[in-house]
C-alpha positions in Angstrom: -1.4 17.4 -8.8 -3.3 19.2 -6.1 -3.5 18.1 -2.7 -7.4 17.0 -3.4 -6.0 14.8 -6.1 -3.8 13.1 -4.1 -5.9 12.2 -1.1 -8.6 10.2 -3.9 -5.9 8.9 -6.0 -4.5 7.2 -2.3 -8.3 6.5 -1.5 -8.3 4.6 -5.4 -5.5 2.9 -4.2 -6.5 1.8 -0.8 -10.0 0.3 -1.9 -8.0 -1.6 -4.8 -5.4 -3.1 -2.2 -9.0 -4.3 -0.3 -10.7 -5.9 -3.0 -7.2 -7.7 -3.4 -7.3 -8.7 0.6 -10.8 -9.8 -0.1 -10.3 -12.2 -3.0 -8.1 -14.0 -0.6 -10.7 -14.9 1.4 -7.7 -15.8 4.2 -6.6 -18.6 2.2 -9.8 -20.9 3.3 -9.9 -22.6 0.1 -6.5 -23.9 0.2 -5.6 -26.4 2.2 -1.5 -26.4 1.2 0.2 -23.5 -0.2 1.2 -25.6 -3.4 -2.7 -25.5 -4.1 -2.9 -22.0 -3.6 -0.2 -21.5 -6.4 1.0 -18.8 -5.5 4.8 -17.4 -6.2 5.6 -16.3 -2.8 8.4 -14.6 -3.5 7.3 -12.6 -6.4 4.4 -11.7 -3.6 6.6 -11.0 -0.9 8.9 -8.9 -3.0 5.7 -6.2 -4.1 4.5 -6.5 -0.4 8.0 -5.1 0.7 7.7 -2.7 -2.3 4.3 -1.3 -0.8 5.6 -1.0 2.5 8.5 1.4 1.7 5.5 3.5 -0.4 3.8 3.5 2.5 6.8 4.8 4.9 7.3 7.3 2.6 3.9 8.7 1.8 3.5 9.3 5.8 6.6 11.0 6.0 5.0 13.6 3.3 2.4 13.8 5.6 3.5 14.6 8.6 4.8 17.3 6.4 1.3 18.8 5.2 0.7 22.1 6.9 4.3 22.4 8.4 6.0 25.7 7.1 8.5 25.8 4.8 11.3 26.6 6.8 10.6 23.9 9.5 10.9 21.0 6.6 14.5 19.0 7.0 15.6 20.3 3.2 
């Protein structure tokens, strides 16, 4: 996948992650967390899952333009 590629499929990704956020609406329609059924633990678990993407995906790009033999390999 070329660099170009990348960039939109991460830009895909983003806006998909937003229109999640949005839906939420910061939980104003629920006025208990048992009526917001939501399994917090299941949720908790992907959000931990997207935060080691995340660490990883800017470490590759703090990468992007560095020459080859200045990369840690």
């Amino acid at each position: 996948m070329i660099i170009g590629e990348t960039i939109d499929a991460l830009t895909a990704q983003h806006r998909r992650l937003q229109e999640i956020l949005r839906g939420f609406d910061d939980g104003i329609w629920w006025n208990s967390d048992a009526l917001a059924q939501l399994d917090v633990g299941r949720m908790s678990a992907q959000v931990d899952r997207i935060g080691v993407a995340l660490d990883e995906i800017e470490r590759l790009a703090t990468e992007i333009g560095r020459p080859r033999t200045d990369l840690p390999f």
